[in-house]
N, CA and C atoms as an extended XYZ file, in Angstrom:
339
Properties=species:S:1:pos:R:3:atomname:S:1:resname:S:1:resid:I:1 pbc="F F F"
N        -9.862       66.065     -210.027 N   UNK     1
C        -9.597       64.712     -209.563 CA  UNK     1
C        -8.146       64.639     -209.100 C   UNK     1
N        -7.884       63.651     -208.015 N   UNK     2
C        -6.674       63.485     -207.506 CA  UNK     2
C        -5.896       62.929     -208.492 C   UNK     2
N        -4.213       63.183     -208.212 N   UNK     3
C        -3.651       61.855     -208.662 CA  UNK     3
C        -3.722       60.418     -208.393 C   UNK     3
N        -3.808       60.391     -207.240 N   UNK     4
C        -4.365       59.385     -206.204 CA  UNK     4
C        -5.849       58.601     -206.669 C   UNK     4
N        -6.440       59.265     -207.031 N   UNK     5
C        -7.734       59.176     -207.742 CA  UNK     5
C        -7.966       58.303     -209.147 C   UNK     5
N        -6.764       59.006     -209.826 N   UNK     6
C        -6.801       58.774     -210.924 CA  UNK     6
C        -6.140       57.547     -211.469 C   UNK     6
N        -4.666       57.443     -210.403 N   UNK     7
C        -4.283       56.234     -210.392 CA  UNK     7
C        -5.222       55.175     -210.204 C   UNK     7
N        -5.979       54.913     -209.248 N   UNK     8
C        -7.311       54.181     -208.538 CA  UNK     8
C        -7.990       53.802     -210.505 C   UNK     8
N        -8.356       54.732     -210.855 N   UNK     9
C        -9.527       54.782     -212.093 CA  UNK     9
C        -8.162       53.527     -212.970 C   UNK     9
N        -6.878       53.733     -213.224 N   UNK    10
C        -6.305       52.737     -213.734 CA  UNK    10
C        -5.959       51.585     -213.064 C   UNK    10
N        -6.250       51.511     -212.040 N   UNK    11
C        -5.904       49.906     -211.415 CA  UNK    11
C        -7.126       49.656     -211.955 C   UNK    11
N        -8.245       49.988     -211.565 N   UNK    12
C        -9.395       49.284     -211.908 CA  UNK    12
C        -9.604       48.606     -213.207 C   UNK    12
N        -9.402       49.561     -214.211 N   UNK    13
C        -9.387       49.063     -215.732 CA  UNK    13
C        -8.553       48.412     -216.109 C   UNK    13
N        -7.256       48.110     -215.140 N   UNK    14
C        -6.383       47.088     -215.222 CA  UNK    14
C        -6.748       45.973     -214.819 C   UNK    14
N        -7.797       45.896     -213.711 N   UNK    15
C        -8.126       44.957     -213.233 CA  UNK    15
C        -9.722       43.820     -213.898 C   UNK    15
N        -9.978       44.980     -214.877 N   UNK    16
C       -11.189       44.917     -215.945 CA  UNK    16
C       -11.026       43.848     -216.758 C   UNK    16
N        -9.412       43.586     -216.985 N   UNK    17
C        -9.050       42.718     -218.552 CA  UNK    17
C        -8.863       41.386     -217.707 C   UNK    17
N        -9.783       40.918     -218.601 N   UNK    18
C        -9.705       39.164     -218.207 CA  UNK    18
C        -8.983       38.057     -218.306 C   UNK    18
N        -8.548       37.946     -216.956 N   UNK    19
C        -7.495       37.207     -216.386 CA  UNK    19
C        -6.669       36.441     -217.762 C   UNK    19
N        -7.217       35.923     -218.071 N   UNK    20
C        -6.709       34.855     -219.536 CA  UNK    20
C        -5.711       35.316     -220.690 C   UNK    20
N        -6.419       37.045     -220.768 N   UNK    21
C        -5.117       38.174     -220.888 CA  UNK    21
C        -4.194       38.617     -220.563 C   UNK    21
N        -4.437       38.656     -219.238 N   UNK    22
C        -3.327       39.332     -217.994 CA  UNK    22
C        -2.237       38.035     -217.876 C   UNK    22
N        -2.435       37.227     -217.714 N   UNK    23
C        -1.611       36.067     -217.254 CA  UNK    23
C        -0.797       36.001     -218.645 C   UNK    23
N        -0.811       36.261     -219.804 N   UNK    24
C         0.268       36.146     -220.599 CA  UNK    24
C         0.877       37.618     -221.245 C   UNK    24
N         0.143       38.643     -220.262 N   UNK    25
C         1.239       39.983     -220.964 CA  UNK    25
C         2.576       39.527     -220.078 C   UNK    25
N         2.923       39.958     -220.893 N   UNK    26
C         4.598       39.839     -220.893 CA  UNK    26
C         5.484       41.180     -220.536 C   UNK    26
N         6.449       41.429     -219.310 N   UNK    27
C         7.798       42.384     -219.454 CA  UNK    27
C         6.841       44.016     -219.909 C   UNK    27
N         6.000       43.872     -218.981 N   UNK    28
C         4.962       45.330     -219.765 CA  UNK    28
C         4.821       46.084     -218.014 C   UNK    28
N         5.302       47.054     -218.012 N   UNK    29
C         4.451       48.443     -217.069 CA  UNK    29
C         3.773       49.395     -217.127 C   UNK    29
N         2.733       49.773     -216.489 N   UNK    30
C         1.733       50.347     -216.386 CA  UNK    30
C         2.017       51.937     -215.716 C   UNK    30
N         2.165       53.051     -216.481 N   UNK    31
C         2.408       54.300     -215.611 CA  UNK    31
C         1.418       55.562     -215.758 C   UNK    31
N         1.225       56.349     -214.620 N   UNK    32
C         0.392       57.058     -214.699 CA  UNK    32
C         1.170       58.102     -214.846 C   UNK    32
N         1.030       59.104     -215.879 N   UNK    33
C         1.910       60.471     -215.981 CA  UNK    33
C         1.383       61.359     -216.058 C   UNK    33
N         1.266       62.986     -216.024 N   UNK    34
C         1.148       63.851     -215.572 CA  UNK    34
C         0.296       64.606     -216.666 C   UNK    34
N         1.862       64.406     -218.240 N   UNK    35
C         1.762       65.004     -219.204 CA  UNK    35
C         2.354       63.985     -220.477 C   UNK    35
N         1.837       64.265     -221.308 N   UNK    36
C         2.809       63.615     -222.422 CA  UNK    36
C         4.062       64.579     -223.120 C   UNK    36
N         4.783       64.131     -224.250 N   UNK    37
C         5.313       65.034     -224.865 CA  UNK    37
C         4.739       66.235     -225.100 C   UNK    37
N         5.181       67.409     -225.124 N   UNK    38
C         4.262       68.326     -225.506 CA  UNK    38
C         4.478       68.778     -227.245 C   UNK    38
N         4.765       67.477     -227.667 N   UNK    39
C         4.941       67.406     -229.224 CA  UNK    39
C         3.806       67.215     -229.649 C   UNK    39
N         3.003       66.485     -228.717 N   UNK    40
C         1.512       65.777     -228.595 CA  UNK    40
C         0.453       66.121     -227.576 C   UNK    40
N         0.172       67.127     -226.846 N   UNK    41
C        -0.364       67.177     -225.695 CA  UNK    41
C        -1.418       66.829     -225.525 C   UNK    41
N        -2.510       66.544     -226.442 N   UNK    42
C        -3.902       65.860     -226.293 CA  UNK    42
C        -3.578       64.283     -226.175 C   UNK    42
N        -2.635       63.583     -225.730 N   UNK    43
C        -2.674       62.248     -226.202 CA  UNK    43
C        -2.363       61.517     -224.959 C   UNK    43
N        -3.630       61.085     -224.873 N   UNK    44
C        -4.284       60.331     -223.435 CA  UNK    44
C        -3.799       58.936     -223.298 C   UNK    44
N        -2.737       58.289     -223.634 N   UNK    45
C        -2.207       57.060     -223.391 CA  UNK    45
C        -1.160       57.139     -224.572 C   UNK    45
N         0.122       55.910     -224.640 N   UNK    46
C         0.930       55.600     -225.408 CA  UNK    46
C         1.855       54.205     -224.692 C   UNK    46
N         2.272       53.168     -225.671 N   UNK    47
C         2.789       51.837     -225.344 CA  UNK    47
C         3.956       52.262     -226.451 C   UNK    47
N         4.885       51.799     -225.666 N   UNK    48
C         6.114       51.359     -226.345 CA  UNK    48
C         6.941       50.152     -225.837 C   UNK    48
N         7.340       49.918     -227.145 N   UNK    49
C         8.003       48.725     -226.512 CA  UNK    49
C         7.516       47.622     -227.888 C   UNK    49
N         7.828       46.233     -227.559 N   UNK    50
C         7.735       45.201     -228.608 CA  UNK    50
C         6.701       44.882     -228.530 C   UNK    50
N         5.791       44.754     -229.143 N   UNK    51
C         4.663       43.702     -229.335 CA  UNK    51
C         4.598       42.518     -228.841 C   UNK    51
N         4.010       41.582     -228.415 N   UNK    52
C         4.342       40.168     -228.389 CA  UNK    52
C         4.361       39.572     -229.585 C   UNK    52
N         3.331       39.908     -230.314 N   UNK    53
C         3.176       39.168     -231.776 CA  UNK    53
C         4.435       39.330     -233.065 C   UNK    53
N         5.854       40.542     -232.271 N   UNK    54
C         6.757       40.833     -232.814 CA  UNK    54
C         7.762       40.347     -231.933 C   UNK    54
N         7.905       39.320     -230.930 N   UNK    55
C         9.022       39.087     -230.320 CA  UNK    55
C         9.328       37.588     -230.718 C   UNK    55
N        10.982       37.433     -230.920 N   UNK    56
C        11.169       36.111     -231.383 CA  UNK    56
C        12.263       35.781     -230.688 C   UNK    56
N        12.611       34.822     -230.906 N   UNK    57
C        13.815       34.311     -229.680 CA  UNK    57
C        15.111       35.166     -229.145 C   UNK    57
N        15.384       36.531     -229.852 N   UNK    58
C        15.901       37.220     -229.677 CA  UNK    58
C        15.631       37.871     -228.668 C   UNK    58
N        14.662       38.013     -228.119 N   UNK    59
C        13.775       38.939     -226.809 CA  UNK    59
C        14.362       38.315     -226.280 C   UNK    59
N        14.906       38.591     -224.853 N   UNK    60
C        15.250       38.143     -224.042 CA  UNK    60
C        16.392       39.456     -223.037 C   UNK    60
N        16.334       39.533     -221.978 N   UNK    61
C        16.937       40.752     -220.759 CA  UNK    61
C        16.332       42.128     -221.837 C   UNK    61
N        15.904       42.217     -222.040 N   UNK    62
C        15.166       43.908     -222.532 CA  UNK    62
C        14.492       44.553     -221.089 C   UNK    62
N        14.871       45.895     -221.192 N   UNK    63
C        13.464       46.150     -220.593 CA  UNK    63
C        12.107       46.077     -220.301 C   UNK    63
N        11.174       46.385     -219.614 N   UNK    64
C         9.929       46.519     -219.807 CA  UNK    64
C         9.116       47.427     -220.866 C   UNK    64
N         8.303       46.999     -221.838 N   UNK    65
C         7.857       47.857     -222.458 CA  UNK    65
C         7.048       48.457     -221.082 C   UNK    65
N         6.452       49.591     -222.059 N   UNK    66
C         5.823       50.862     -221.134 CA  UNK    66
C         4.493       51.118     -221.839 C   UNK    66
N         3.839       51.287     -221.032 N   UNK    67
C         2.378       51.902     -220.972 CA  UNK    67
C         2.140       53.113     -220.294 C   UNK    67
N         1.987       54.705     -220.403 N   UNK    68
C         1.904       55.366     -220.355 CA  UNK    68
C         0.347       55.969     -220.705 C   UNK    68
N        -0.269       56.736     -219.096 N   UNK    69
C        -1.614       56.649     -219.570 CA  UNK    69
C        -1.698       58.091     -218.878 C   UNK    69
N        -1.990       59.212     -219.541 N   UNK    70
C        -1.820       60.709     -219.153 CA  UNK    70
C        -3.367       61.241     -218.475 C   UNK    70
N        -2.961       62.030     -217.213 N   UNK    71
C        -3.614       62.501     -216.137 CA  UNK    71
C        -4.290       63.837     -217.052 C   UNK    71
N        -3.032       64.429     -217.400 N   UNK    72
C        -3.494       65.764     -217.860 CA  UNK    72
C        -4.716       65.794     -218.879 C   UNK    72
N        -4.242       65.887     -220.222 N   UNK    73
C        -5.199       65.445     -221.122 CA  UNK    73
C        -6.493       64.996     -221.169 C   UNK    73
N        -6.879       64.063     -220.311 N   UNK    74
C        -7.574       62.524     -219.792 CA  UNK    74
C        -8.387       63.709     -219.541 C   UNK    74
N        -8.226       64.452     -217.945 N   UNK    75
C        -8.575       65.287     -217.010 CA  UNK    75
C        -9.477       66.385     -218.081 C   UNK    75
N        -8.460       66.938     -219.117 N   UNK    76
C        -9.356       68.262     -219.758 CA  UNK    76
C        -9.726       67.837     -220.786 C   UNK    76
N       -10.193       66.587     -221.415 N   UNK    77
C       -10.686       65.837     -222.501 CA  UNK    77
C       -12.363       65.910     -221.681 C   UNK    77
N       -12.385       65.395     -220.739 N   UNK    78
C       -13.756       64.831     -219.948 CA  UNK    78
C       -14.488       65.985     -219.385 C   UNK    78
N       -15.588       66.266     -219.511 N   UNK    79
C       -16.425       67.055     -218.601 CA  UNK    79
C       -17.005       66.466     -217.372 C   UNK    79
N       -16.739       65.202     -216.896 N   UNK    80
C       -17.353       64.539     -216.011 CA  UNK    80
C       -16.407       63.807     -215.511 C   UNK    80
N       -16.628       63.199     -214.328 N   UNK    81
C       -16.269       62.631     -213.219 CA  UNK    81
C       -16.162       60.676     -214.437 C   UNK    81
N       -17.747       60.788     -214.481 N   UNK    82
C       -18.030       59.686     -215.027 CA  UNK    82
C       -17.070       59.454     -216.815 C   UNK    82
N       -17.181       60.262     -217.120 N   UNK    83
C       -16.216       60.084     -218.873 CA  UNK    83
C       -14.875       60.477     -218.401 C   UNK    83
N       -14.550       60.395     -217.172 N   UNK    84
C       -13.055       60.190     -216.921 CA  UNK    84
C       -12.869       58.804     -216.515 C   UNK    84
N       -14.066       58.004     -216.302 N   UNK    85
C       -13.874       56.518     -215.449 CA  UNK    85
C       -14.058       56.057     -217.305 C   UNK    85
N       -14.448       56.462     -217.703 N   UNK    86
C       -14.811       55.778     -219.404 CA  UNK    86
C       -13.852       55.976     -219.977 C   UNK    86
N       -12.955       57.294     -220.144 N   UNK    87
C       -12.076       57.096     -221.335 CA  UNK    87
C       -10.596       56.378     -220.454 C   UNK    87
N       -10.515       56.326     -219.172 N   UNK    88
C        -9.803       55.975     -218.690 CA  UNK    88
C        -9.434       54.558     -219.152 C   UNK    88
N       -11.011       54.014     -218.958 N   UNK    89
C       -11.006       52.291     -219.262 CA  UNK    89
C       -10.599       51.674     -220.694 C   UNK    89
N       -11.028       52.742     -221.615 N   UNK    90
C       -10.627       52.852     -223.021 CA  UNK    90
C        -9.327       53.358     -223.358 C   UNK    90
N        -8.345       53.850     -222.575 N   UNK    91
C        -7.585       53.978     -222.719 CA  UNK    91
C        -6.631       53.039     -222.681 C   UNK    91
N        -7.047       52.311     -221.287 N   UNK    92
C        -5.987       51.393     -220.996 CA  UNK    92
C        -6.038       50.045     -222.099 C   UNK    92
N        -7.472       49.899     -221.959 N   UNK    93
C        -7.552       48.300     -223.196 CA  UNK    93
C        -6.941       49.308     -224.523 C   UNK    93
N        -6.890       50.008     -224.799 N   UNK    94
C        -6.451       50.826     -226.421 CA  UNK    94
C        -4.976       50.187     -226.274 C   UNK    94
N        -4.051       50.604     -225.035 N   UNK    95
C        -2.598       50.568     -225.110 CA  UNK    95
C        -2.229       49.192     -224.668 C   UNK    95
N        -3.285       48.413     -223.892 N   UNK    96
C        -2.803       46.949     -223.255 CA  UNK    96
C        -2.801       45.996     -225.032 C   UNK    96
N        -3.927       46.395     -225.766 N   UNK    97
C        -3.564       45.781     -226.988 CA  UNK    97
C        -2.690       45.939     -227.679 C   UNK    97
N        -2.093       47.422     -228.000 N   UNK    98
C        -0.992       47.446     -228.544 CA  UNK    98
C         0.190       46.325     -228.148 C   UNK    98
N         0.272       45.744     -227.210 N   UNK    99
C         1.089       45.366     -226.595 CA  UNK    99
C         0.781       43.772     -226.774 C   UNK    99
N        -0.920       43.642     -227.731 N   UNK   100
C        -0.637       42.342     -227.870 CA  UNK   100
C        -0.941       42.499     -229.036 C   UNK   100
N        -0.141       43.738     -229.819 N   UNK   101
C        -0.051       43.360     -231.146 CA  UNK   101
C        -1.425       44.505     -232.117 C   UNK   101
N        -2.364       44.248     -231.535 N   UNK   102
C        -3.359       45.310     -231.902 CA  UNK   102
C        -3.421       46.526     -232.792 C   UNK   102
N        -3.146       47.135     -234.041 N   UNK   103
C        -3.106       48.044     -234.126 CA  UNK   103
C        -3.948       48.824     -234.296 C   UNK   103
N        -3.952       50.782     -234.336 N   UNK   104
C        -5.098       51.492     -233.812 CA  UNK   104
C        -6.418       51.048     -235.114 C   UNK   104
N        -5.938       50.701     -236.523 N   UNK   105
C        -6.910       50.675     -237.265 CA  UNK   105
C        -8.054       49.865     -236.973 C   UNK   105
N        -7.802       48.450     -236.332 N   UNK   106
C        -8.467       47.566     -235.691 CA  UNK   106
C        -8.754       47.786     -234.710 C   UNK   106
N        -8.490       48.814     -233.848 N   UNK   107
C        -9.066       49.037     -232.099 CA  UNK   107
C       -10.352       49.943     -232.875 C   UNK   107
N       -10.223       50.994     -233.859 N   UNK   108
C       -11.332       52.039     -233.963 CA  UNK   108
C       -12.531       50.737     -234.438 C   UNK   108
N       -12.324       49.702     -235.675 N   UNK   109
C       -13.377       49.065     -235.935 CA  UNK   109
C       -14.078       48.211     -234.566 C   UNK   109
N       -13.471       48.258     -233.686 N   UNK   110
C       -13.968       47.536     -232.775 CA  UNK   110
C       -14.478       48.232     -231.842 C   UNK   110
N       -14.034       49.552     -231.678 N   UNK   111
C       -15.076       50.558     -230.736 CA  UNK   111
C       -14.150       51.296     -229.817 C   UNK   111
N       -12.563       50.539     -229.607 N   UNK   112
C       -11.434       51.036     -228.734 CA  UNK   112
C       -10.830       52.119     -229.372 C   UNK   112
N       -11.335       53.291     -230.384 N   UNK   113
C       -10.738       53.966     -230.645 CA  UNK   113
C       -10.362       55.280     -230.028 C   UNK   113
């Protein structure tokens, strides 16, 4: 699969989360990368940055947290075309929650693990 491609597979699943969501993430970017640390190399997405449910009047001129959603990994995790459009989509809602607070123990009971 392209990069080009793959980017495409994350707009879409960006474009998946319903509006009512999207309209209040906050100071958050979306990146497609190559590779992760290679401290971690199986690890198909990562968010950093503040939570919303952890920001208090102190937030304010910070950067953008980051969303980081890995090509590589993603790519040799999947045997298919199709479970690259799936974990893709699961990837992104996994890390867009982090970001509203979500943590992984509650994404696995819910199926986003």
């Amino acid at each position: 699969m392209t990069r080009e491609a793959f980017e495409e597979l994350v707009s879409e699943a960006l474009d998946r989360i319903p509006p009512e969501l999207t309209r209040v993430m906050d100071n958050v970017a979306v990146f497609v990368e190559d590779e992760p640390d290679p401290a971690d190399p199986e690890l198909l997405g990562l968010y950093e940055g503040t939570p919303l449910t952890e920001r208090g009047e102190w937030y304010a001129g910070v950067l953008p947290d980051r969303i980081s959603i890995y090509m590589g990994p993603t790519l040799r995790y999947c045997a298919t075309t199709e479970d690259v459009v799936h974990e893709v989509a699961v990837t992104v809602v996994h890390e867009v929650a982090h970001h509203f607070g979500i943590e992984d123990e509650r994404l696995h009971e819910l199926g986003w693990g």
